[in-house]
C-alpha positions in Angstrom: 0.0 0.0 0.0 2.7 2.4 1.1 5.0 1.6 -2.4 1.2 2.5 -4.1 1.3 5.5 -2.4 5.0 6.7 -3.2 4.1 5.5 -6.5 0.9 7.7 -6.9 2.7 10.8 -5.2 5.3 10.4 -8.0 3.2 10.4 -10.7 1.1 13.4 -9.2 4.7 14.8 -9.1 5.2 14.5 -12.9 2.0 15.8 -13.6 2.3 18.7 -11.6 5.8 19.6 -12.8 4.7 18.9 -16.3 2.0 21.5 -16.0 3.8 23.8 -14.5 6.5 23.7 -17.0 4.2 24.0 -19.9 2.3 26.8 -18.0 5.8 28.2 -18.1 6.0 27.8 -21.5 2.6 29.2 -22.5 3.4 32.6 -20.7 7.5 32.5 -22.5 5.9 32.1 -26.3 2.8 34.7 -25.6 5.7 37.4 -23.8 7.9 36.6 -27.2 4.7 36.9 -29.4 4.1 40.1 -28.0 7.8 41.2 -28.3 7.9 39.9 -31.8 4.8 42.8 -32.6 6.8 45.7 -33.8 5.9 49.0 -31.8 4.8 52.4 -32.5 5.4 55.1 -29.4 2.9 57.6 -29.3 2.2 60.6 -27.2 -1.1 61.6 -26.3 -2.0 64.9 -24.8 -2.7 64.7 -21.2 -6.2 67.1 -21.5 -7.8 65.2 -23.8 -6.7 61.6 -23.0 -10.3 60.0 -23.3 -10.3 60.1 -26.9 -12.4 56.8 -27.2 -11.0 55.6 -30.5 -7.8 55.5 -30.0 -8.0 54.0 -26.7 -10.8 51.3 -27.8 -7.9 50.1 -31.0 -5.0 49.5 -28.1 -7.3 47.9 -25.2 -9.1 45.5 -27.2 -5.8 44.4 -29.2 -7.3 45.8 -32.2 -3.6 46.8 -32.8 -1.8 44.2 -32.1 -4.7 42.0 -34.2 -3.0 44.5 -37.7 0.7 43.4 -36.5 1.6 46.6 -34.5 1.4 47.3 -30.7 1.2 50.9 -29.6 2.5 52.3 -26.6 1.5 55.6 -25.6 2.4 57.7 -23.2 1.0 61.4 -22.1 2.6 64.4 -22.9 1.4 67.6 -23.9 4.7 68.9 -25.6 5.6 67.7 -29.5 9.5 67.8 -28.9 9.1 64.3 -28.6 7.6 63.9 -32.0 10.0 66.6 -34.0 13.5 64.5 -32.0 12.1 61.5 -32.8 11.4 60.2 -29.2 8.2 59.8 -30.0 7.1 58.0 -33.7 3.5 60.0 -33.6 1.2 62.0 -31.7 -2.0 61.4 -31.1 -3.6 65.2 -30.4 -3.3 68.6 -31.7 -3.0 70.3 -34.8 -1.7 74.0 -34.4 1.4 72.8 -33.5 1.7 70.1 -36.0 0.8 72.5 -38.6 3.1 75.3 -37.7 5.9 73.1 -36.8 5.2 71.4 -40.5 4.6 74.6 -42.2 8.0 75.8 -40.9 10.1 72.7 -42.6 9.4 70.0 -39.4 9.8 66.7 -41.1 6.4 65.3 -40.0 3.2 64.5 -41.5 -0.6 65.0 -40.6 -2.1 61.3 -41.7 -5.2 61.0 -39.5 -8.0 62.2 -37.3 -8.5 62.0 -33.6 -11.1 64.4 -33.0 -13.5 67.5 -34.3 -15.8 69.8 -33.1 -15.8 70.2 -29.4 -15.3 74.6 -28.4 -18.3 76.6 -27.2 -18.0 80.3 -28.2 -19.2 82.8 -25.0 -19.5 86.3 -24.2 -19.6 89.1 -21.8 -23.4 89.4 -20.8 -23.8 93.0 -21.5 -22.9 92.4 -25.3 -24.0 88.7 -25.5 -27.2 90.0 -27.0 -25.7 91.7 -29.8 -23.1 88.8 -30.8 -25.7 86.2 -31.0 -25.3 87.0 -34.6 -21.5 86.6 -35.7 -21.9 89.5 -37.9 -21.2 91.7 -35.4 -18.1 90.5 -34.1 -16.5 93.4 -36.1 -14.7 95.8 -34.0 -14.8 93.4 -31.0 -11.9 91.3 -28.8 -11.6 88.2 -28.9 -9.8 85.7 -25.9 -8.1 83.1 -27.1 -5.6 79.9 -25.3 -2.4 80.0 -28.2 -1.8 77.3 -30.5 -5.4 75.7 -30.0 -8.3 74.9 -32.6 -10.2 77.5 -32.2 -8.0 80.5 -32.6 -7.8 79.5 -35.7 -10.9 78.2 -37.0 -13.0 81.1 -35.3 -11.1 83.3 -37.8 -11.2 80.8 -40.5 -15.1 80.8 -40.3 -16.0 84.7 -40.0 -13.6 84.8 -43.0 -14.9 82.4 -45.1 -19.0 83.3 -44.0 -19.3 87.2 -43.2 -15.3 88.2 -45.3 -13.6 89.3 -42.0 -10.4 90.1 -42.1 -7.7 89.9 -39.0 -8.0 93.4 -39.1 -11.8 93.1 -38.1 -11.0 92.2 -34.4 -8.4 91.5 -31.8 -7.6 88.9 -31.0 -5.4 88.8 -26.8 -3.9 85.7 -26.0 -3.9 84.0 -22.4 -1.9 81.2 -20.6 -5.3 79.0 -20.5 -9.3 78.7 -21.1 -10.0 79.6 -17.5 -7.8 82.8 -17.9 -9.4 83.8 -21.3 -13.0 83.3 -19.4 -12.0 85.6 -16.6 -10.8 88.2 -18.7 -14.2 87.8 -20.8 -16.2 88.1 -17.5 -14.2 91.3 -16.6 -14.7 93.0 -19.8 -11.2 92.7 -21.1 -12.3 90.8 -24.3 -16.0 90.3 -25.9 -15.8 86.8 -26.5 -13.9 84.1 -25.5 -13.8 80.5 -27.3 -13.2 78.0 -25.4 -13.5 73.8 -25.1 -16.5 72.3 -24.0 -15.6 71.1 -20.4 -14.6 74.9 -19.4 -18.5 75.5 -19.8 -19.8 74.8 -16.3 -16.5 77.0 -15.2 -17.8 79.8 -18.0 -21.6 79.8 -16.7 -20.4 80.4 -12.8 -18.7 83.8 -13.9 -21.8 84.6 -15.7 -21.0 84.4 -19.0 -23.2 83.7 -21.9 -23.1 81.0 -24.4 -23.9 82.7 -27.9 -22.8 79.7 -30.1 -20.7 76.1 -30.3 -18.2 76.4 -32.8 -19.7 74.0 -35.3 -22.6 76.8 -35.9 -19.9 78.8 -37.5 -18.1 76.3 -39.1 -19.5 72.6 -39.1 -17.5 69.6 -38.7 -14.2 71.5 -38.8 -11.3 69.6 -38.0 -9.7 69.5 -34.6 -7.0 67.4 -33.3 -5.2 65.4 -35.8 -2.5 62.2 -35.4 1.0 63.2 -37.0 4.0 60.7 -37.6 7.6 61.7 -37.2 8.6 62.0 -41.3 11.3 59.5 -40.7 9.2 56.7 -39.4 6.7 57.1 -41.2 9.7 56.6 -44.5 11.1 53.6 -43.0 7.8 52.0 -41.3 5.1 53.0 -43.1 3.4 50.2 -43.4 3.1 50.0 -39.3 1.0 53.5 -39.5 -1.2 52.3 -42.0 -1.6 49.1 -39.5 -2.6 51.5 -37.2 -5.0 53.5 -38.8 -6.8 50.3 -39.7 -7.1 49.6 -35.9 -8.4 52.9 -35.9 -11.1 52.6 -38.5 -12.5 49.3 -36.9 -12.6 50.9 -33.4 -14.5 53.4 -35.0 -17.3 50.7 -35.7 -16.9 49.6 -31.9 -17.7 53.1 -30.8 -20.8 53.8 -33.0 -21.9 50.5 -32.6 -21.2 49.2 -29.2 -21.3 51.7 -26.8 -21.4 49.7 -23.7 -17.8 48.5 -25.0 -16.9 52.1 -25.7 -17.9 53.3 -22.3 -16.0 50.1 -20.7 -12.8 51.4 -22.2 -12.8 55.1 -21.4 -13.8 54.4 -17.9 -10.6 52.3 -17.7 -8.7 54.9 -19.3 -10.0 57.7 -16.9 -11.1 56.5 -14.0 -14.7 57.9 -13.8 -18.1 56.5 -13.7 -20.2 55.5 -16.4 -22.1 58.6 -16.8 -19.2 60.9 -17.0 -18.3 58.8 -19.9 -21.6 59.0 -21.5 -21.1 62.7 -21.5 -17.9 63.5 -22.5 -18.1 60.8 -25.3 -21.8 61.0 -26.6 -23.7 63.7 -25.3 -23.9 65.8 -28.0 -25.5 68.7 -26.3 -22.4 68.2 -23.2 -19.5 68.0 -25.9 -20.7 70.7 -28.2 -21.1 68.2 -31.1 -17.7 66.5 -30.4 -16.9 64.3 -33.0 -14.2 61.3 -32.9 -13.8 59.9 -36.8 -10.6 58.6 -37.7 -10.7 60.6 -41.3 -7.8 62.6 -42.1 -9.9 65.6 -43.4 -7.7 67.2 -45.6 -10.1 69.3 -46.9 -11.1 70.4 -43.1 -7.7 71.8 -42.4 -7.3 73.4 -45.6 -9.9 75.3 -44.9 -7.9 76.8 -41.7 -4.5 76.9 -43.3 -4.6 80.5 -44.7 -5.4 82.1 -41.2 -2.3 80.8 -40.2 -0.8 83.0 -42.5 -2.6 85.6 -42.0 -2.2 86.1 -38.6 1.7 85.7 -38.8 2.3 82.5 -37.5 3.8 81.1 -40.5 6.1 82.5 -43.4 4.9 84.8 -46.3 5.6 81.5 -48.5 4.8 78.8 -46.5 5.1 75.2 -47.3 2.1 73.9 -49.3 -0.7 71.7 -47.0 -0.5 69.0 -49.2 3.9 68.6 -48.6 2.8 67.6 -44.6 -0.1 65.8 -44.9 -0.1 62.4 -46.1 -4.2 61.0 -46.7 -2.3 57.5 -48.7 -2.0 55.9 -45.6 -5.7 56.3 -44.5 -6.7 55.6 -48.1 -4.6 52.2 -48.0 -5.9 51.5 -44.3 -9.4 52.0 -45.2 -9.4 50.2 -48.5 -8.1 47.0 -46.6 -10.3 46.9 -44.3 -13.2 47.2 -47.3 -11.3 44.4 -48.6 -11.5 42.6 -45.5 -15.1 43.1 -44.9 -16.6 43.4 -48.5 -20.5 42.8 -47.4 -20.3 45.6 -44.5 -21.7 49.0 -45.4 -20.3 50.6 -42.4 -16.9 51.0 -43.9 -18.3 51.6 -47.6 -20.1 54.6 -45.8 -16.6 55.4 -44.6 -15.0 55.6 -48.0 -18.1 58.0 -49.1 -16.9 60.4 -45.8 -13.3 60.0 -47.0 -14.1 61.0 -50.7 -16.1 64.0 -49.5 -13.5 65.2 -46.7 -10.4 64.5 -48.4 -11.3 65.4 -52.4 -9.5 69.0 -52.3 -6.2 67.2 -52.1 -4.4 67.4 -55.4 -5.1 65.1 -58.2 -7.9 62.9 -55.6 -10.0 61.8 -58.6 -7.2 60.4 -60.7 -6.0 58.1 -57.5 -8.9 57.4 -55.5 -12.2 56.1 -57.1 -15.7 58.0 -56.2 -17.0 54.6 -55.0 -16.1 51.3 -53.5 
């Protein structure tokens, strides 16, 4: 009985050893598949760092799924980006743009976000600039190097022919500081992103419009690859951007997955979540496509000249800003899926966001 037992107890020995070492073995070849996925670092800007897309194609391995693992880390500076540090960036596109415009060897090549900036204005002339008309002859707060010092000019030049000579714009340190200066009189108007508004209703301040009145669906932040990268890896950012067209399926279509994620991501409840990534009435018509909107940034490019922040010849839009890779991305994807109409519809908002950009029609096709 006893040489049964030792017997037995060896055995059990094997077994357990056995498992353990193919246990062992399991967690070696997943930790070398995951190191055999080449990388791309990213930054992502620390005030915005809920972007749902994004975060939906790295948590749920979209990413990795495509053959490329992100790893992103939060930053709100783009030295990273221009030194290389970092292989793209994730936010922003005033300083993408000027940095580009002024020879930067980097390249706009998709979206992150749009929309998103509520305008507001000193309560004893909110009545009068209900109607943007009258913004002539009137200040204007503004945060530097953010959407909507630009695209505020862009619009009431493109709309009502206003010229930078038309108002003033002053420039503060942040949103709060542009709102307190607005309450005080200082400016008229102050532009500012959607979460300042609880912050902009407490100094009693008066909402007189969200951006997208002025100019609809205007491009906001953008992702930009570092020039060299993107040369030697390109075929890892349009691996990305696929990721980022299929979690933009997840987040129209599952939004109890979409909501999982950014909770993760940030920490809050569910119905902070709901707001800041759906509620269109909260966000001020915030919009989160993946589309590179060529056409969306062009439409801002020439304020930058004309309030001085680029050259008198600056480099052409189209030198910096790269819609191939998106194109490639999205077309795959279509290939991947022929019977799904979701990413058909996509190629129809690609064609009519992206068909300023020289000689579209002789390499993209109308329809798909």
């Amino acid at each position: 009985m006893k040489k049964k037992l030792k017997v037995i107890k060896f055995l059990l020995g094997i077994e357990i050893t056995s498992l353990f070492l193919s246990s062992c073995l399991f967690v070696s070849c997943s930790k070398k598949k995951d190191a055999d996925i080449p990388a791309l670092k990213f930054i992502d800007a620390i005030t915005s760092n809920y972007s749902p897309i994004t975060h939906i194609a790295a948590e749920n391995k979209i990413a990795d799924k495509y053959g490329v693992h992100p790893q992103i880390e939060f930053s709100d500076t783009i030295e990273p980006l221009l030194t290389g540090k970092a292989d793209g960036r994730l936010n922003g596109l005033p300083p993408s743009v000027l940095n580009a415009a002024n020879g930067a060897d980097i390249f706009i090549f998709a979206g992150t976000m749009s929309g998103g900036h509520i305008i507001f204005a000193n309560k004893k002339v909110a009545g009068e600039l209900s109607d943007p008309r009258n913004y002539r002859g009137h200040s204007i707060g503004v945060r530097p190097q953010v959407t909507n010092q630009f695209v505020l000019p862009a619009a009431l030049k493109e709309k009502f022919g206003y010229t930078e000579k038309d108002y003033t714009l002053k420039y503060y340190d942040s949103d709060n500081a542009a709102l307190a200066a607005c309450a005080k009189g200082d400016v008229d108007i102050a532009p500012v992103y959607y979460a300042e508004r609880e912050t902009a209703l407490s100094l009693g301040l008066v909402q007189i419009a969200e951006l997208v009145d002025l100019f609809p669906d205007y491009a906001c932040c953008r992702q930009t690859a570092n020039g060299q990268k993107l040369r030697s890896d390109r075929n890892l950012f349009v691996s990305w951007t696929k990721s980022l067209i299929v979690a933009w399926k997840v987040y129209v279509q599952n939004h109890d997955e979409a909501l999982r994620v950014v909770q993760k991501i940030t920490k809050q409840d569910e119905n902070w979540a709901y707001d800041h990534i759906y509620n269109d009435e909260i966000t001020a018509h915030i919009s989160f496509h993946p589309d590179p909107d060529y056409n969306g940034v062009l439409a801002q490019y020439g304020i930058y000249k004309d309030l001085g922040y680029v050259s008198e010849n600056p480099r052409p839009l189209v030198e910096f800003f790269d819609i191939s890779i998106y194109a490639d991305a999205l077309q795959s994807v279509i290939g991947e899926n022929p019977e799904d109409s979701f990413y058909k519809d996509m190629w129809a908002y690609f064609v009519r966001h992206n068909d300023k950009y020289p000689d579209f029609y002789k390499n993209y096709p109308r329809e798909i």
